[in-house]
BAZA-738490 format. One record per residue (C-alpha): x negated, y negated, z; residue in three letters. Coordinates in steps of 0.001 Angstrom, whole numbers. Each point is the difference from the previous one (the first is absolute). Layout:
REC       X       Y       Z  aa
REC       X       Y       Z ALA
...
% end
This chain:
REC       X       Y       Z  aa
REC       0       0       0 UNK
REC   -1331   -3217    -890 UNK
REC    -280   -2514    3204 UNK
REC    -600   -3291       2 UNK
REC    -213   -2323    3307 UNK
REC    2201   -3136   -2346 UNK
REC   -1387   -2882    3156 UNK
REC   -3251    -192    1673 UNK
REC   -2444   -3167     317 UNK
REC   -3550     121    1105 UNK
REC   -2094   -3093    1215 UNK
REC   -3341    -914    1381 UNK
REC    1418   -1887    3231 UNK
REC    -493   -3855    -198 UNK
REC    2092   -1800    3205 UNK
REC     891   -2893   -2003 UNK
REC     522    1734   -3340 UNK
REC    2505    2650    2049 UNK
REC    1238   -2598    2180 UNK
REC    3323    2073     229 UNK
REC   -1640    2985    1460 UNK
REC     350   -1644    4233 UNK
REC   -1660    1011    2999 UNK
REC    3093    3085     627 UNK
REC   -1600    1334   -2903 UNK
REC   -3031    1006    1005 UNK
REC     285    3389   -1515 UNK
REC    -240   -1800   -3524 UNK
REC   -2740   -2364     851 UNK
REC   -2780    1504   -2028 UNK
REC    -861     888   -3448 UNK
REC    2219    2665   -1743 UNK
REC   -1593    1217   -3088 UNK
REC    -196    3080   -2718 UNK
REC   -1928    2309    2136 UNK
REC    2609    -393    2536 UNK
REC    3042     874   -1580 UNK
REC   -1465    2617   -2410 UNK
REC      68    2996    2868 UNK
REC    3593    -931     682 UNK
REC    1219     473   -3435 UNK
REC   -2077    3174    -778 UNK
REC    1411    1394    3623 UNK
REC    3809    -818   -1154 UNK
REC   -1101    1192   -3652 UNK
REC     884   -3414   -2041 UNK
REC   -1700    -119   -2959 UNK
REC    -434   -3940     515 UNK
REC    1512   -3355     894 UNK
REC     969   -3463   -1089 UNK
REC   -2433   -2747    1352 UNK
REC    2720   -3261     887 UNK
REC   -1374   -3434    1444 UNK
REC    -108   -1239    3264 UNK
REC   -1629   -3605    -563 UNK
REC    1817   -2500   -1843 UNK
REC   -3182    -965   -2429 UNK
REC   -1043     799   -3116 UNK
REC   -3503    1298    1540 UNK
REC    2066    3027    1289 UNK
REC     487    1245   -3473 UNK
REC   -3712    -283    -830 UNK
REC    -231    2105    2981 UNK
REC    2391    2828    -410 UNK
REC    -754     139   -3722 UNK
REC   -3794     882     859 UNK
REC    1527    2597    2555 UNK
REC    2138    1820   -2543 UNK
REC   -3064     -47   -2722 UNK
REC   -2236    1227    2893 UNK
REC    2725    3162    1423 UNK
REC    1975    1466   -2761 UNK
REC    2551    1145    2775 UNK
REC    1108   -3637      47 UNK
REC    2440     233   -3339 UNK
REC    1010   -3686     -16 UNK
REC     173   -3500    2020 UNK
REC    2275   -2116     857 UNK
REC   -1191   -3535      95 UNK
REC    1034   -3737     489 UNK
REC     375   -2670   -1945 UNK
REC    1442   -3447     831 UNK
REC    3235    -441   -1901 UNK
REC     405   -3105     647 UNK
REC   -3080    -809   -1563 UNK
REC     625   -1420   -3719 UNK
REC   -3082    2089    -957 UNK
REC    1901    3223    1070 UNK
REC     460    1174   -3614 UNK
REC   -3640    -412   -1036 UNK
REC    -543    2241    3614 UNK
REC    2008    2656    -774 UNK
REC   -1089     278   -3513 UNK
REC   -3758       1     817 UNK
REC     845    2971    2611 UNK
REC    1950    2053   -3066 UNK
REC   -3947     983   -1131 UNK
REC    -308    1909    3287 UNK
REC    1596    4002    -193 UNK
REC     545      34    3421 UNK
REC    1350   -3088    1111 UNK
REC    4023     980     116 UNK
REC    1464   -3105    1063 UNK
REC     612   -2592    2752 UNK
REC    1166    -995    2972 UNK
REC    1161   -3545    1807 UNK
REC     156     122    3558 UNK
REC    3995   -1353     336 UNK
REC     660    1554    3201 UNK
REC   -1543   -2956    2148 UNK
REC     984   -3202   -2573 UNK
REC    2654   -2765     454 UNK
REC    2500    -909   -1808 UNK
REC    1136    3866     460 UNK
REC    1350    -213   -3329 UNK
REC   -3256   -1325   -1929 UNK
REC    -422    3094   -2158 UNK
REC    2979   -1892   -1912 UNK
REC   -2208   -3190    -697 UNK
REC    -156    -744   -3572 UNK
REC   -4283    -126     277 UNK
REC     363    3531    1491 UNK
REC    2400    1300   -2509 UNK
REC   -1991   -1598   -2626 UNK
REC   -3122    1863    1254 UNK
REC    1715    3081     367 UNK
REC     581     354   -3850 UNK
REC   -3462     765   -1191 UNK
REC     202    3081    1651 UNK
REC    1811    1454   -2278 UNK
REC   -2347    -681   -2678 UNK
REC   -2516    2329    1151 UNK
REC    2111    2953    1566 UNK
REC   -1145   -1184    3376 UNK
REC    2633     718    2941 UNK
REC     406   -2076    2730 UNK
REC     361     991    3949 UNK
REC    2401   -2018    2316 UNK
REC    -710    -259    3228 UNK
REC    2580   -1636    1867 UNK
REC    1882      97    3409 UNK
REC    3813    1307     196 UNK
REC    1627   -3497      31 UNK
REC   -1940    -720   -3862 UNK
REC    1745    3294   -1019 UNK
REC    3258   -2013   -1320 UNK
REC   -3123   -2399   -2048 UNK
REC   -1605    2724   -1247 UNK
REC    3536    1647   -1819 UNK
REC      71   -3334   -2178 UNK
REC   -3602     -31    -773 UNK
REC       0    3715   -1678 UNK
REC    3440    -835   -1115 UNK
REC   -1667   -2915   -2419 UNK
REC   -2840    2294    -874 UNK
REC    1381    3248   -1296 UNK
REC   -2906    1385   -1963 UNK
REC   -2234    -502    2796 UNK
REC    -923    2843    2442 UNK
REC     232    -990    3892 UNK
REC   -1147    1911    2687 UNK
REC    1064    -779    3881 UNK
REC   -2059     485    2578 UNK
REC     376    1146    3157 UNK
REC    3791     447   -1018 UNK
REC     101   -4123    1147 UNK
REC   -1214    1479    3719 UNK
REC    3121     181    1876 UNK
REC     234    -681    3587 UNK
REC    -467    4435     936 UNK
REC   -1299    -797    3245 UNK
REC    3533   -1381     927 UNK
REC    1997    1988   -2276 UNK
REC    1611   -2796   -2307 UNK
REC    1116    1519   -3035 UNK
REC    4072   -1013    -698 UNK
REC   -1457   -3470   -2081 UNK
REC   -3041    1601   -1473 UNK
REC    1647    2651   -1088 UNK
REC    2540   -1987   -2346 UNK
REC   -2721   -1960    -891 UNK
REC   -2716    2582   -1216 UNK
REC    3002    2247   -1438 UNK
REC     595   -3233   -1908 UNK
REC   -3513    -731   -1856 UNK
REC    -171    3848    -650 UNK
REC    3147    -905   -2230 UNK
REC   -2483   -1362   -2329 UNK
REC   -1842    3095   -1816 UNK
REC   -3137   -2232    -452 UNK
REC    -995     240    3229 UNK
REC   -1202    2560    2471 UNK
REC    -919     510    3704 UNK
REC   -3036    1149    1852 UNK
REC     412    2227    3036 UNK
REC   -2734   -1575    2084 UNK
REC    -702   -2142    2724 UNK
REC    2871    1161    2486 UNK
REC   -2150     812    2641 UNK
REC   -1469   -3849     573 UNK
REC    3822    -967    -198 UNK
REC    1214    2919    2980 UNK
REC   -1630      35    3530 UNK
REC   -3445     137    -223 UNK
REC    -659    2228    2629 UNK
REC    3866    2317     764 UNK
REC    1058     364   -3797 UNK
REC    1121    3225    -532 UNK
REC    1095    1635   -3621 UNK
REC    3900    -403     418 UNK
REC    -639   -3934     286 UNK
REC    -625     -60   -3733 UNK
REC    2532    3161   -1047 UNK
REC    2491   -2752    -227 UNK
REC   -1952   -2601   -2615 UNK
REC   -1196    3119   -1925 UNK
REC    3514     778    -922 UNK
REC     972   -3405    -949 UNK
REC   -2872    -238   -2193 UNK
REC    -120    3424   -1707 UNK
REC    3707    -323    -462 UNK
REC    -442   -3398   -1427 UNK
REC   -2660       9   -2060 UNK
REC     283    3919   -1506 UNK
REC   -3066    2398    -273 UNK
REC   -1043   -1675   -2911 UNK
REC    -804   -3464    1701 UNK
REC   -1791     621    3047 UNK
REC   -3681     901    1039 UNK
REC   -2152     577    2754 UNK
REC   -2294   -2289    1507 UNK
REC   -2241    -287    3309 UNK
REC    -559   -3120     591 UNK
REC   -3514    1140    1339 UNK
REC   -1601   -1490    1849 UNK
REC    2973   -2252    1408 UNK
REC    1504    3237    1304 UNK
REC   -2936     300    2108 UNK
REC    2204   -2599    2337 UNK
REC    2797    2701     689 UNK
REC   -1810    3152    -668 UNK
REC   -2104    1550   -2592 UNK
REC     193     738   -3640 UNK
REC     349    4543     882 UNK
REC    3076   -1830    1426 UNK
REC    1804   -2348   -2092 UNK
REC    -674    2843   -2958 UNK
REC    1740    2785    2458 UNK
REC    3099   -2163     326 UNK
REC     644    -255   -3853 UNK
REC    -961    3702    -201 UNK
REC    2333     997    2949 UNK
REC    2716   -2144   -1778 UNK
REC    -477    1250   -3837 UNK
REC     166    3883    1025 UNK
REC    3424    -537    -899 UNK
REC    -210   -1467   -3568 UNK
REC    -657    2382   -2700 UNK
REC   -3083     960   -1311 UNK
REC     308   -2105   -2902 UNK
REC    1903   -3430    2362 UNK
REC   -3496     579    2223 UNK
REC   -2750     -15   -3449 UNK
REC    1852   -2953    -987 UNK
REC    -590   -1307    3688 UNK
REC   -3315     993     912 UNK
REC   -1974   -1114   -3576 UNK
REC    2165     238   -3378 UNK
REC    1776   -3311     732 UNK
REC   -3459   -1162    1076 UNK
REC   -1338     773   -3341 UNK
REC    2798   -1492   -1793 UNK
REC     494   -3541    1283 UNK
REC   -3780    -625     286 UNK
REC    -477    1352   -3479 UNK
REC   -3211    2711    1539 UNK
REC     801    2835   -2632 UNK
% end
């Protein structure tokens, strides 16, 4: 079965650069590189992983790029690009000579105005995407979700892929809102969801597996097997546990898909969206 880990990010820790990385994260406060995840991925048999950014600067592509050209279990990157940057087309098109670079990511989740995805310089940026088959990651909080349905709504061709299924308050089980909300993006066939980063988003140290039974059924029954894929989150897990666990809970939950619903899962829809075969 092809496996591939769709969200990890590594980083040589800078305190400024990862500003967002406190003092209650101590766990996280180093470097995180290749030879680090490597063992974990040959131990849970995935035949690789997607490389996504965790600095909002245009260095961090130079960096993960290198990476991937360096470890040919990294199959792509997700980098960053400022799209609010009139330059943004000239960006993405000098990143379409690079194999592995995939697409890109915004960091949304921690903006104001809550709705600025919308803004025409955004929207505007947003189109040369599609140029150059590159897809673009959304990483957002729950209350963006209703944003988020009228930006893929205006971009139909373009392939979106959620994060963190908009990290939903698990530690305190909200889920009545969120669930109309993510059941209402998944509408839209462009776009599909990443089953990572629930751990960070349940109690770090008491979660248990039947916290995030609940979210898993909302999403798998929202999005279909064809539009979902696994991802760590490595090594911003490390906060709530460790990557042998986050993969257990996805493997504990799939057992009941078929074989085919859990290739699609696990790698297939992996492949697919990030163009790797």
């Amino acid at each position: 079965m092809l496996k591939i880990d769709a969200h990890q990010h590594f980083w040589k820790f800078d305190p400024v650069k990862h500003s967002w990385i406190n003092s209650e994260m101590n766990v996280i406060r180093r470097d995180f590189m290749p030879k680090d995840l490597q063992p974990l991925l040959h131990e849970k048999k995935f035949n690789g992983c997607i490389a996504v950014q965790a600095d909002e600067h245009e260095d961090e592509n130079t960096f993960l790029l290198e990476l991937a050209s360096e470890n040919d279990f990294i199959k792509g990157v997700i980098g960053w690009v400022n799209f609010f940057d009139k330059s943004v087309a000239s960006r993405i098109e000098f990143y379409s000579q690079y194999e592995k670079m995939k697409g890109f990511r915004y960091i949304l989740q921690d903006k104001n105005p809550r709705d600025l995805m919308l803004h025409k310089t955004f929207l505007d940026g947003l189109k040369a995407l599609d140029d150059h088959q590159f897809l673009y990651e959304v990483l957002i909080f729950t209350d963006q979700l209703c944003f988020a349905k009228e930006l893929v709504s205006r971009f139909p061709n373009q392939i979106f892929v959620l994060d963190h299924l908009s990290k939903p308050m698990i530690k305190i089980g909200e889920i009545d809102q969120w669930r109309k909300d993510i059941s209402a993006l998944a509408e839209h066939e462009n776009v599909c969801c990443k089953i990572s980063g629930m751990v960070t988003e349940a109690d770090w140290k008491n979660w248990k597996y039947e916290d995030f039974e609940p979210y898993l059924d909302v999403v798998f029954n929202a999005f279909g097997s064809n539009r979902v894929l696994f991802g760590s989150d490595w090594p911003v897990c490390n906060l709530a546990g460790n990557y042998q666990q986050v993969a257990q809970i996805a493997e504990y939950y799939t057992k009941q898909l078929s074989r085919d619903e859990q290739e699609k899962f696990w790698g297939r829809n992996a492949a697919k969206y990030y163009q790797l075969i």
